[in-house]
ROFIPA-761544 format. One record per residue (C-alpha): x, y, z; residue number from 0. Coordinates in Angstrom, 1 decimal, decimal comma. Layout:
BEGIN
      c1      c2      c3  resi
       X       Y       Z   NUM
...
end
This chain:
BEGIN
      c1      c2      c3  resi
   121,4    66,5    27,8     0
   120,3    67,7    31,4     1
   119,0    71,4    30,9     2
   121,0    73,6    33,8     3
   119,5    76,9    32,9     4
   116,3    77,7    35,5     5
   114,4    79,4    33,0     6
   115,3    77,3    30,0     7
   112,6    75,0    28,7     8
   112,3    72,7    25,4     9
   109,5    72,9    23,6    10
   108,5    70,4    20,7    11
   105,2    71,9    19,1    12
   105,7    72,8    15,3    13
   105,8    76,4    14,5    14
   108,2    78,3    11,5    15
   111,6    76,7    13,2    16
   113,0    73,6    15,1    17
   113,3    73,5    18,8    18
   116,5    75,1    20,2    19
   119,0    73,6    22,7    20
   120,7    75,4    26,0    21
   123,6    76,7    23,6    22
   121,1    79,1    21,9    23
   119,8    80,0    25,4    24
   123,4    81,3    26,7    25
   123,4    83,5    23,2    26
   120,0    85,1    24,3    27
   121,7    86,9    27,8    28
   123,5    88,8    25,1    29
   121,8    91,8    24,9    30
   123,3    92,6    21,2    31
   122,0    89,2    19,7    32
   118,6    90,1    21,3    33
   118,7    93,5    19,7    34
   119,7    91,3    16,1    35
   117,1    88,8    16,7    36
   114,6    88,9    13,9    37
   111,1    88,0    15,3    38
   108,6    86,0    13,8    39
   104,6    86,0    13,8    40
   103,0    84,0    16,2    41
   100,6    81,5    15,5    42
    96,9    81,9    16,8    43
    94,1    79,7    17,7    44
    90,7    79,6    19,6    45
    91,1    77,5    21,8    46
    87,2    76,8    23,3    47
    85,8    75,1    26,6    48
    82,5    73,8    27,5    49
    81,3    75,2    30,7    50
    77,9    74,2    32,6    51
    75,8    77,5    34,1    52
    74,4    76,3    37,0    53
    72,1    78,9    37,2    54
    71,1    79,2    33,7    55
    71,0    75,4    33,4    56
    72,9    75,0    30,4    57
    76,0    74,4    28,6    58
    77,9    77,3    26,7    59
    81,1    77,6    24,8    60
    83,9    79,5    26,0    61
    86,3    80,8    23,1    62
    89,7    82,2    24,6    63
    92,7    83,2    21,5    64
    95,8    81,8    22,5    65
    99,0    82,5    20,6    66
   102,2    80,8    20,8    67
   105,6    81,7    19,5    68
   108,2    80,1    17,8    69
   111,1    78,2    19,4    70
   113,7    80,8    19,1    71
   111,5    83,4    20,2    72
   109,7    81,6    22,8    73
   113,6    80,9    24,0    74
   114,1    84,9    24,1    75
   111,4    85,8    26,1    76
   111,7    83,0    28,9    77
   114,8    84,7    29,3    78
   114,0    88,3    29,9    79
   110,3    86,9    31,4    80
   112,5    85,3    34,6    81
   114,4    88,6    34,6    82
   111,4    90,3    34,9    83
   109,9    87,7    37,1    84
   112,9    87,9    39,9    85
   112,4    91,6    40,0    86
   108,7    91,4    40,6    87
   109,2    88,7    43,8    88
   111,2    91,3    45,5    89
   109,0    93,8    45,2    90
   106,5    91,3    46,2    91
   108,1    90,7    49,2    92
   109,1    94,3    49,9    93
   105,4    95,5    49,7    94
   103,8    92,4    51,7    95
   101,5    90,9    48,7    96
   103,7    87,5    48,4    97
    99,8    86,0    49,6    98
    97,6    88,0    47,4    99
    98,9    87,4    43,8   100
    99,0    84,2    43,2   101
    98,7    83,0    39,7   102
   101,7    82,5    37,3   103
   104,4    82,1    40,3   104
   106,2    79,3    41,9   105
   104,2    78,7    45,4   106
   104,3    74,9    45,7   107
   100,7    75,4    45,5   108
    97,5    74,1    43,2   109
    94,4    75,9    42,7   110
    92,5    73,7    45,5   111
    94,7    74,9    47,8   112
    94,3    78,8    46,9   113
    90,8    78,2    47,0   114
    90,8    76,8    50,7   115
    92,5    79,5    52,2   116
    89,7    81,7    50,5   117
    86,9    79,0    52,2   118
    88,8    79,0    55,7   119
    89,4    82,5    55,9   120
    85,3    82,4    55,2   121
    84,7    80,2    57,9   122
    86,6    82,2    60,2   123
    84,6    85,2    59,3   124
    81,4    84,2    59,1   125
    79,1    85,8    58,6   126
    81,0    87,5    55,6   127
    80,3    88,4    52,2   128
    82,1    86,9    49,3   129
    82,5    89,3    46,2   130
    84,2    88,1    43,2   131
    85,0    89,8    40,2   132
    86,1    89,2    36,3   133
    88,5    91,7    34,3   134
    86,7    91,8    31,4   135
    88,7    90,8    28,2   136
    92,1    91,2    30,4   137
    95,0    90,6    28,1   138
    93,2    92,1    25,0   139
    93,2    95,1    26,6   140
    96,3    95,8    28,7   141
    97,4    99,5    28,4   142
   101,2    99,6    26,5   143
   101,9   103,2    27,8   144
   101,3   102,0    31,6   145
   102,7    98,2    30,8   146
   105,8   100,6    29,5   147
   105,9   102,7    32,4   148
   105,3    99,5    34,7   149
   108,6    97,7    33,2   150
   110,8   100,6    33,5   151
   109,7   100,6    37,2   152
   110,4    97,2    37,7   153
   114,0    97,2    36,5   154
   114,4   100,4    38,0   155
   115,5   102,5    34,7   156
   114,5   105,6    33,2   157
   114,3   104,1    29,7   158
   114,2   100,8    28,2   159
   117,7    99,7    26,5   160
   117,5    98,4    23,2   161
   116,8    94,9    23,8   162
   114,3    95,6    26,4   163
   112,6    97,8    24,0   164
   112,8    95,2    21,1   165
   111,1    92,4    23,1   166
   108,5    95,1    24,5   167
   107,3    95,8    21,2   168
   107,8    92,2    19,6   169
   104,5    91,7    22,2   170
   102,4    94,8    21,9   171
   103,4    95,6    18,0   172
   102,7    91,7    17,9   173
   101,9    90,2    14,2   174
   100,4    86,3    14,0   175
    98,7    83,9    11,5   176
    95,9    82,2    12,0   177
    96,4    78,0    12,4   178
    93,4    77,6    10,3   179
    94,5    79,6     7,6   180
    98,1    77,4     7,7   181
    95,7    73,7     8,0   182
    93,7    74,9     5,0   183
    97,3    74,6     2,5   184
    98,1    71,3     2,1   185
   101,7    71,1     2,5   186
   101,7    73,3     5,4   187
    98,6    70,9     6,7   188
   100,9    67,7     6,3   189
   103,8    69,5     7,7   190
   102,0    70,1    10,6   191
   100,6    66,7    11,0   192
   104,1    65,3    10,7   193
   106,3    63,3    13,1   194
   109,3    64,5    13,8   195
   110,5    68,8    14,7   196
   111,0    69,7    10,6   197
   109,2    73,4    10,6   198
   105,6    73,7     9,1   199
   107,7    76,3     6,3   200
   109,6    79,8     6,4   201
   108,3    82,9     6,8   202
   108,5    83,5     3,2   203
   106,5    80,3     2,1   204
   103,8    81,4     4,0   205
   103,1    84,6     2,3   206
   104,0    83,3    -0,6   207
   101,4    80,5    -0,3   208
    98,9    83,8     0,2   209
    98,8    83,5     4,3   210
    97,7    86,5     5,2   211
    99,9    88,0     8,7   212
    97,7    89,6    11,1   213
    98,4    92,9    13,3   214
    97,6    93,7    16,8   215
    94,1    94,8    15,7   216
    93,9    97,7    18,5   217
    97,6    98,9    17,9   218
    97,5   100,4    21,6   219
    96,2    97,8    23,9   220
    96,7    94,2    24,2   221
    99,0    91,6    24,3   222
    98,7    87,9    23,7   223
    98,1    85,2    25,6   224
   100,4    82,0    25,5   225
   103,5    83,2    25,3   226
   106,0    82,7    27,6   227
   106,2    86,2    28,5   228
   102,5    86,9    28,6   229
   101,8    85,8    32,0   230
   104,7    87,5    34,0   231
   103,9    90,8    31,8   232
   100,0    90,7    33,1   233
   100,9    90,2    36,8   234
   103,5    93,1    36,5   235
   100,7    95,2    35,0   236
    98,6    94,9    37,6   237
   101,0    95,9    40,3   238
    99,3    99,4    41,3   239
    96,2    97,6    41,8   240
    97,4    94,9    44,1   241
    98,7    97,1    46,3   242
    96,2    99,5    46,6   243
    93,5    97,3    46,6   244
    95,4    95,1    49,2   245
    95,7    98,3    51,2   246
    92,0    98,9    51,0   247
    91,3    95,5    52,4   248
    93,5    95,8    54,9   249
    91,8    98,9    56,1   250
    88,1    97,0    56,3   251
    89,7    93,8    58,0   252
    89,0    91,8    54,3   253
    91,0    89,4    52,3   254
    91,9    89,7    48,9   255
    93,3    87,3    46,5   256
    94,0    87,9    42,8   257
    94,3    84,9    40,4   258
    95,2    86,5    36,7   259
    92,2    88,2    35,9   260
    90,0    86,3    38,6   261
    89,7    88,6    42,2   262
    88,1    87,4    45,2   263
    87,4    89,5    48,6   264
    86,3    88,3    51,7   265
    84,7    90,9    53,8   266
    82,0    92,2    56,2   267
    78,4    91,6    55,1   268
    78,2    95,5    55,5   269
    81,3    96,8    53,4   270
    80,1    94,2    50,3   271
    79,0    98,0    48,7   272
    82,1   100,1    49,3   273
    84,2    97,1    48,8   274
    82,6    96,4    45,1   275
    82,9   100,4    44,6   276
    86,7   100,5    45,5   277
    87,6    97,9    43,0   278
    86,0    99,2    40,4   279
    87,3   102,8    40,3   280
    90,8   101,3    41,0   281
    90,6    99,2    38,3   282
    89,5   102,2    36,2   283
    92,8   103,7    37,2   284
    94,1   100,8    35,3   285
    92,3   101,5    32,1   286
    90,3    98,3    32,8   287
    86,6    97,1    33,0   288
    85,2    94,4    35,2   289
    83,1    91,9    33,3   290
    79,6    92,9    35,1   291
    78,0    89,9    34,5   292
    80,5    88,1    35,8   293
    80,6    89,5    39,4   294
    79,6    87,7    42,0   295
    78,3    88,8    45,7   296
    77,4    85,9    48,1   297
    76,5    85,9    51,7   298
    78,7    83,1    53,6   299
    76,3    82,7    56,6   300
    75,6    79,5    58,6   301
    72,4    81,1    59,6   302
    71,3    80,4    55,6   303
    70,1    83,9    55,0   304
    69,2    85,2    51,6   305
    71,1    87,0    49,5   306
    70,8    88,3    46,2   307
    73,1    86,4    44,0   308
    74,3    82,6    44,4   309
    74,3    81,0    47,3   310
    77,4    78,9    46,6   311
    80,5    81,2    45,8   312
    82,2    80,1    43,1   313
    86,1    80,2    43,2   314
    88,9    78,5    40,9   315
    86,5    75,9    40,3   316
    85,2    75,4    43,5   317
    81,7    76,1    44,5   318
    81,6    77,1    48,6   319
    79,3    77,3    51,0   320
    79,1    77,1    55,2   321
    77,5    73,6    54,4   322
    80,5    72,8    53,0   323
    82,8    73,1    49,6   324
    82,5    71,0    46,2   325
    83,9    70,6    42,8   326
    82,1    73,3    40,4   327
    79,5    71,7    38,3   328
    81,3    72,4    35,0   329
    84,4    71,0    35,8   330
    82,7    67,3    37,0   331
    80,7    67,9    33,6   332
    84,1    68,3    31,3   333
    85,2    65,3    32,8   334
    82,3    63,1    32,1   335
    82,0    64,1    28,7   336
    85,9    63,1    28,5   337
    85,4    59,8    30,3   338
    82,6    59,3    27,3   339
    84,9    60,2    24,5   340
    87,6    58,3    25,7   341
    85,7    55,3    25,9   342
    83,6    55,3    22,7   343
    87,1    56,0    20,9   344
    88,3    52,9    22,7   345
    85,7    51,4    21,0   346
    85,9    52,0    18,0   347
    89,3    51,6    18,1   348
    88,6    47,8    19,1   349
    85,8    47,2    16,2   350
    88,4    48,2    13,5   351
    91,1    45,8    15,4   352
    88,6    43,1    14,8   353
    87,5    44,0    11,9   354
    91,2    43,3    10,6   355
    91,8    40,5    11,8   356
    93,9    42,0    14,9   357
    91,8    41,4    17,9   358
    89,2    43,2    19,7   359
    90,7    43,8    23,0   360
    89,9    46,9    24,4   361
    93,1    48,4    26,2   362
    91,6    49,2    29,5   363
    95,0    50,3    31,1   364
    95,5    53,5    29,1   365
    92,0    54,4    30,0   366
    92,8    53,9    33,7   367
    95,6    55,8    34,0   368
    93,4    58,5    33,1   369
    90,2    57,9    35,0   370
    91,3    55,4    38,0   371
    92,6    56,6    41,7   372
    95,3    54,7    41,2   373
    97,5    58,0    38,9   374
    98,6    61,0    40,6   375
    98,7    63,2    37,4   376
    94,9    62,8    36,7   377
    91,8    64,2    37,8   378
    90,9    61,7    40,2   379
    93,4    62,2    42,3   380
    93,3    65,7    42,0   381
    90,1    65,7    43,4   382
    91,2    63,7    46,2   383
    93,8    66,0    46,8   384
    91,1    68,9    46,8   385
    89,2    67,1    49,2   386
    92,4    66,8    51,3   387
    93,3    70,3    51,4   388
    89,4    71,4    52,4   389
    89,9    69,3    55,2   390
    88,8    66,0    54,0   391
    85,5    67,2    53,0   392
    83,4    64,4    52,1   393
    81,0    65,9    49,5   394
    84,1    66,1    46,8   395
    84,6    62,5    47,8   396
    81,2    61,9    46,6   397
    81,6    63,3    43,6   398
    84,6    61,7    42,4   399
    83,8    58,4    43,7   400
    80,5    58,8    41,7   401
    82,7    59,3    38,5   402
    84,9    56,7    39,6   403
    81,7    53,9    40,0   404
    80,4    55,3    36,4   405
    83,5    54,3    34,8   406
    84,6    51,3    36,3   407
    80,9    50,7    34,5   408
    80,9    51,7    31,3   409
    84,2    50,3    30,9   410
    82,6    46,6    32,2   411
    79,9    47,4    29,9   412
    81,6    48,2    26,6   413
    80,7    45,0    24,5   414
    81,9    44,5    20,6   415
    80,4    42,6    18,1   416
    80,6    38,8    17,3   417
    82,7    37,2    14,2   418
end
């Protein structure tokens, strides 16, 4: 059945429910069933990425908790995140920042392209600095009285009805279980491995199998991150901020973009000082640190000058320089070691065919569809569609093409044993 609400969306991951159709959506604009709703914990994970420092020349691990919630309340806050969500675009458009925060909203627009407006405007300024900085530990540490204060703002109300107040605290009074703990009881480990939408168990069989159900371990800070809610809740948050640090860059002729936690500025080489000051006491304002180690000055100058720092900024996986623009080292490096995988599964896959008496044909046109030009919805053609937005520039046409080349080989060369 077509889905006709906007903000509706199925999900089919297995949590302590089934998935729920459009009828339960309609119930969920009821405020009084919102304020009877009984909540469940979330389930948590680590999810972890590989990333390649350049200048450290090696690879680390990147751990990042994500929760997600179950159907029915994954269903109740898409509902009251697109209310919340309408009211922040008008304000958006009422206070001129529809071009400065840009993550988590419907622009028609990829990453490549935010990050060639931030390379263009470079260009155009040259010579500029490039200053980019990290909220350090951004959703863990989200304020509730301000978030509070922020969402009666918002909706323009002096105090939070019932429903709004249950869904407020379901998020900041969150409680969760750890998939691990879940995977390491068999039932619930089969369950979860099953085909089909049957729930891993209730509520009750989880404690009673000795699951132990987490709290927000601060109690006044935080929220978490992968709900359907979390996003829109993190961008209203940081509302003050935009503004006044859009209204700061204003003042010194500078750009500023703000990706989630991820800020960039464009500005005079002799503001890069002040500039870095301002943003840090305003984001003091918002009870928030900037990950130090994270921040990044760079001096875009054609004339090659030397700055301390890199001499590539580094943007939404993007490394930039008046030279010309590229595909970050880390990302090019997860996707070789995901063109490996894949094909050593493949593989394997193959030998055990044969081994069965099956056949040992390797099934190449999976592997394309992933790897090849010839698919919009992979990386290849992302990159080409980077390229394409930073004007055709031929050095991420290298890259790519290189990976292209090394599969097309490795996929020639896989061989498989003899009878």
């Amino acid at each position: 059945k077509p889905v006709t609400l906007e903000w509706f969306r199925p999900r089919r991951y297995k949590h302590f429910d089934r998935p729920v159709c459009e009828s339960f959506a309609e119930k969920v604009k009821t405020p009084s069933f919102v304020v009877a709703h009984p909540f469940s914990p979330l389930i948590h994970y680590m999810k972890e990425s590989r990333r390649y420092k350049q200048g450290e020349h090696k690879t680390v691990t990147k751990s990042r908790p994500i929760m997600y919630a179950s159907h029915r309340d994954a269903c109740v806050l898409s509902y009251y995140a697109a209310q919340i969500q309408e009211s922040l675009e008008a304000r958006y458009a009422a206070l001129g920042l529809g071009n400065n925060v840009i993550a988590y909203r419907r622009l028609g627009k990829s990453n490549f392209d935010f990050a060639a407006d931030v390379y263009r405007q470079a260009l155009a300024d040259a010579p500029c600095a490039i200053l980019a900085f990290d909220v350090s530990k951004f959703f863990d540490t989200l304020d509730h009285g301000l978030l509070k204060q922020r969402l009666k703002d918002v909706l323009n109300i002096a105090t939070l009805s019932e429903d709004w107040y249950k869904v407020l605290k379901f998020v900041t009074k969150y409680h969760y279980v750890d998939l691990t703990a879940l995977q390491a009881i068999p039932e619930f480990a089969a369950a979860l491995g099953a085909k089909g939408t049957a729930p891993i168990a209730s509520i009750r069989e989880v404690i009673g199998a000795g699951v132990e159900v987490h709290g927000n371990p601060d109690g006044v800070i935080g929220i978490p991150q992968g709900t359907p809610i979390s996003a829109v809740l993190s961008n209203l948050y940081m509302l003050d901020f935009d503004l006044a640090a859009k209204a700061y860059c204003d003042s010194i002729d500078a750009m500023y973009r703000r990706y989630s936690d991820d800020i960039v500025i464009v500005c005079p080489v002799e503001q890069t000082g002040e500039a870095e000051a301002e943003i840090v006491r305003l984001m003091a304002k918002e009870k928030l640190q900037l990950s130090v180690e994270k921040t990044e000055k760079t001096l875009f100058d054609p004339s090659g000058a030397a700055v301390a720092g890199r001499r590539s900024a580094q943007y939404l996986g993007f490394a930039m320089s008046p030279s010309g623009a590229s595909i970050r080292p880390s990302s090019l490096s997860r996707q070789w070691r995901k063109m490996r995988r894949s094909l050593r599964r493949a593989k394997r896959a193959a030998v055990s065919r044969s081994a069965a008496g099956q056949g040992g044909k390797v099934y190449a046109k999976k592997l394309r569809r992933r790897f090849s030009p010839l698919q919009f919805r992979n990386f290849s053609s992302y990159a080409r569609r980077s390229a394409r937005a930073f004007g055709g520039e031929q050095a991420i046409y290298r890259q790519i093409r290189r990976l292209e080349r090394a599969f097309d080989a490795e996929l020639r060369g896989i061989s498989l044993p003899g009878p």
